[in-house]
C-alpha positions as CSV (number, residue, x, y, z in Angstrom):
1,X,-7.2,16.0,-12.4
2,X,-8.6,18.8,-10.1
3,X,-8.3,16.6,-7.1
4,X,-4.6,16.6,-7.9
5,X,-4.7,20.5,-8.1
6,X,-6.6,21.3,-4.8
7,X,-3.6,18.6,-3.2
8,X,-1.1,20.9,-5.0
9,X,-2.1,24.0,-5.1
10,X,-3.9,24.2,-1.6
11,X,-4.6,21.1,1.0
12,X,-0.7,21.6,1.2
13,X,-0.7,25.3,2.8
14,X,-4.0,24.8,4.2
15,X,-4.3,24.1,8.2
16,X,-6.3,21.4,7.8
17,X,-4.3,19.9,4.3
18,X,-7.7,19.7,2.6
19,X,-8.5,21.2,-0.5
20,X,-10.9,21.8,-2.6
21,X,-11.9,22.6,-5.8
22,X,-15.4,21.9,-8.6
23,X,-16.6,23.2,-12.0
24,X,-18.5,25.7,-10.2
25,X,-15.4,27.2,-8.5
26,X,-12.1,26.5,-11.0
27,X,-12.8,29.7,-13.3
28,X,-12.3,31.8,-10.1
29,X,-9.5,30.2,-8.9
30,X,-7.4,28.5,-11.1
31,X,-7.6,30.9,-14.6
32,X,-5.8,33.8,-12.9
33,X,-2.4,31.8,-12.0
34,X,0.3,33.3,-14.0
35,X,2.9,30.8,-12.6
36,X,1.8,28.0,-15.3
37,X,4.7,25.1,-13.9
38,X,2.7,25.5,-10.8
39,X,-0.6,23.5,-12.7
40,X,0.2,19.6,-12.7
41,X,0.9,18.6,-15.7
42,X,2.9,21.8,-17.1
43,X,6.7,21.7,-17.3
44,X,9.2,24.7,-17.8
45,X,9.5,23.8,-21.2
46,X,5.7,23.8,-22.1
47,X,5.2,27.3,-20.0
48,X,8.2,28.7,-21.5
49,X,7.1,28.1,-25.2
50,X,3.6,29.3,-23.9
51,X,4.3,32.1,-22.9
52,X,6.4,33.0,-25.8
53,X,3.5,32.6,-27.2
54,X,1.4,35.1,-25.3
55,X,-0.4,33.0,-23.5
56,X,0.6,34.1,-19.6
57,X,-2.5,32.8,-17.4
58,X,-4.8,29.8,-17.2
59,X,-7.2,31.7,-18.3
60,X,-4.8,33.2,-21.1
61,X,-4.7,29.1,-22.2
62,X,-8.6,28.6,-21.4
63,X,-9.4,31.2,-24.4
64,X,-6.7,30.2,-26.8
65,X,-8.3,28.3,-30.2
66,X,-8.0,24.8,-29.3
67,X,-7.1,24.2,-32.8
68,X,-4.2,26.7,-32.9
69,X,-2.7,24.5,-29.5
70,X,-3.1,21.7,-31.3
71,X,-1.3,22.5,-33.9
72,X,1.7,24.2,-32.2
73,X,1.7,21.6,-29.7
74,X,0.4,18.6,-31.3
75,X,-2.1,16.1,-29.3
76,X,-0.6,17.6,-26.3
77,X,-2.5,21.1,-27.3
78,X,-5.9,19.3,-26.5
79,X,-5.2,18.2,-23.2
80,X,-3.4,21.7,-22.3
81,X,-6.4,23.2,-23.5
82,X,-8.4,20.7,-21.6
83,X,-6.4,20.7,-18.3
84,X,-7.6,24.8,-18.6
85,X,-11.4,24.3,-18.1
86,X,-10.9,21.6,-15.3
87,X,-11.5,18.5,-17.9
88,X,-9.7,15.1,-17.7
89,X,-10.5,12.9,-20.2
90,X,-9.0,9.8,-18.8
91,X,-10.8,6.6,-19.2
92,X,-10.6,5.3,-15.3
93,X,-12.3,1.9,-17.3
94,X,-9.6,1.1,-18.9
95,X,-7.1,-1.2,-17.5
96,X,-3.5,0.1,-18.0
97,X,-0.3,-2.2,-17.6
98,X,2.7,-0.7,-16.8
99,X,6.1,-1.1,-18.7
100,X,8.1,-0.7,-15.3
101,X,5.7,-1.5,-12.6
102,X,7.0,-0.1,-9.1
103,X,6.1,0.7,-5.8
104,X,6.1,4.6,-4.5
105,X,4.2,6.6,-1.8
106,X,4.5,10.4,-1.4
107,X,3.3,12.2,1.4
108,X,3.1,15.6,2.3
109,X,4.6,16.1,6.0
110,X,2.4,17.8,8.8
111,X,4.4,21.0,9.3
112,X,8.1,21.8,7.5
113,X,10.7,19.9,8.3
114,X,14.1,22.2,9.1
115,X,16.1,20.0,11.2
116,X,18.0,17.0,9.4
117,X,16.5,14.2,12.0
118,X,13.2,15.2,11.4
119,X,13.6,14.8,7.6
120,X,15.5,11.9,8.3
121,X,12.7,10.7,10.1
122,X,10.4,11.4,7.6
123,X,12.1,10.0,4.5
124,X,12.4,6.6,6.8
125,X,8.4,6.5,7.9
126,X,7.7,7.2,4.1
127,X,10.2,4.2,2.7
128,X,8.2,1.7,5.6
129,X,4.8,2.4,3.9
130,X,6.4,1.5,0.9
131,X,9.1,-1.3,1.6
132,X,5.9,-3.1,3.5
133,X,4.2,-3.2,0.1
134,X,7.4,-4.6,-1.5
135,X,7.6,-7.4,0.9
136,X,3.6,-7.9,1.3
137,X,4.3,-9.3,-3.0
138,X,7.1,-10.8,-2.1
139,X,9.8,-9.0,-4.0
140,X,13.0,-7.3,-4.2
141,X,13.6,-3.7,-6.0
142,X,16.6,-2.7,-7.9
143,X,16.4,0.7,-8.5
144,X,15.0,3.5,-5.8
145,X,14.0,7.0,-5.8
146,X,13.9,9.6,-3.3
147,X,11.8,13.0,-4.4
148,X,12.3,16.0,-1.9
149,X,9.7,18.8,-2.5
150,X,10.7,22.5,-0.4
151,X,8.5,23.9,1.7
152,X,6.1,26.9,0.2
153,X,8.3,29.5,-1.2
154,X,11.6,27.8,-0.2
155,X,14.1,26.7,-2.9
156,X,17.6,25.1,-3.0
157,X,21.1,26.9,-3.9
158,X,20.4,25.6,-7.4
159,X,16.9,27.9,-7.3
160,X,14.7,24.7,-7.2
161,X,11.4,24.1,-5.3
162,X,12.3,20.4,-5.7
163,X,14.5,17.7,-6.5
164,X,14.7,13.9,-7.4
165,X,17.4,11.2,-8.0
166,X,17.8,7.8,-8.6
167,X,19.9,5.3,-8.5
168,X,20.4,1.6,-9.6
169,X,21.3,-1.0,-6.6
170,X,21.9,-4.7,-6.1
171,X,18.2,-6.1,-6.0
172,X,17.0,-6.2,-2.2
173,X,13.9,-6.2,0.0
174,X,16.0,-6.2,3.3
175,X,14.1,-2.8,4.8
176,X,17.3,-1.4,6.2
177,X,19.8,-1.4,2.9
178,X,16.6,0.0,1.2
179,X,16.7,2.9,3.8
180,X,20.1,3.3,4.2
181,X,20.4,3.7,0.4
182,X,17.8,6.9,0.7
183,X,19.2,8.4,3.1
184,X,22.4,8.4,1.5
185,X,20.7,10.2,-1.5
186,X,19.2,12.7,1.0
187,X,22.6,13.5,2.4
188,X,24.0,14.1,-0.7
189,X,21.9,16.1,-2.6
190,X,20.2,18.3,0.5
191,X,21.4,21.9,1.3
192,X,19.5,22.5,4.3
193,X,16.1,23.9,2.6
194,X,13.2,23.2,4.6
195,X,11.3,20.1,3.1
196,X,7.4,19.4,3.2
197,X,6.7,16.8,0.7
198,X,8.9,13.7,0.6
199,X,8.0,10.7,-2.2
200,X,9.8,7.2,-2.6
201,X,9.4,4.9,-5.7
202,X,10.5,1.4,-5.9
203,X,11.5,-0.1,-9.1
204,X,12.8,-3.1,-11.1
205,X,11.1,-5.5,-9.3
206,X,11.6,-9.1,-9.1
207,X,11.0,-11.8,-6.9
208,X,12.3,-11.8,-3.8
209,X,13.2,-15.9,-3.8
210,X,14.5,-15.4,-6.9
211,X,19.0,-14.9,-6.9
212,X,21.3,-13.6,-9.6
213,X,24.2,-16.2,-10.0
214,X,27.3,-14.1,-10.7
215,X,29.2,-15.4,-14.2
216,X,32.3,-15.2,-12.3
């Protein structure tokens, strides 16, 4: 959990995109942040009602009764309270199976990306990474994401930092349909804000030598 907050909250505006961040340091650094949909994990539902609430800060969250969270927010008080000294309880031993399995990769891009081609560019070197995968398993998606995250400080017409969509397709692994399909999402949804961050997910899977007879 804090390796996914020094990727969020600094190895992207750093010059060298590497973050970091330890028990020793998180106090310091993480407790005064007021903007609470900016920690992973929070969503502007959660920071709303927590801040209705009083609770303002990390830090505001790190000194709040534990009980009390727990029983406004139910089991998800204990991980918020959790998530506020730095602590993930998350048994890396156990073996989870997905419901939907997919394939996604999400990258944050060397410098913002202001001109469409170089986004373009960018959304197509991302899908490779993960169409490759697709085809290594020998399989076909039938659904696909594209997530588009603004560069620091930037948002959309609509006020958003960010922005996903997907859609459902005819299954396919052939690379180009794939990448023609997310760059059609791109193109509609995009408003000219500068991008940095750029994730793809694959989904429905099925085998690739595997076809659908049509009942007509």
């Amino acid at each position: 959990m804090q390796a996914k907050l020094a990727l969020d909250l600094f190895a992207k505006h750093a010059p060298n995109f590497q973050g970091r961040l330890s028990y020793h340091d998180f106090a310091a650094r993480i407790w005064p942040r007021h903007d609470l949909t900016n920690i992973w994990s929070i969503g502007k539902k959660t920071a709303a009602k927590l801040n209705l609430l009083g609770i303002n800060s990390v830090g505001d969250l790190a000194h709040t009764d534990p009980h009390w969270l727990k029983h406004e927010f139910g089991v998800a008080g204990t991980h918020l309270y959790a998530l506020a000294w730095g602590i993930d309880r998350t048994d890396l031993s156990v073996r989870l199976t997905p419901k939907n399995p997919s394939w996604s990769s999400s990258q944050v891009m060397p410098k913002d990306l202001s001109r469409q081609k170089d986004i373009e560019q960018g959304i197509i070197k991302v899908a490779n990474d993960v169409i490759d995968r697709l085809s290594r398993h020998h399989q076909k998606a039938g659904r696909i994401r594209l997530g588009i995250g603004y560069a620091n400080g930037v948002t959309d017409k609509n006020g958003r930092t960010s922005y996903s969509h997907e859609i459902t397709i005819e299954p396919t692994a052939e690379r180009k349909l794939l990448t023609d399909h997310l760059l059609g999402i791109f193109h509609q949804a995009w408003s000219g804000a500068a991008v940095r961050n750029i994730s793809i997910a694959l989904s429905r899977l099925s085998d690739a030598n595997t076809q659908q007879i049509s009942l007509f």
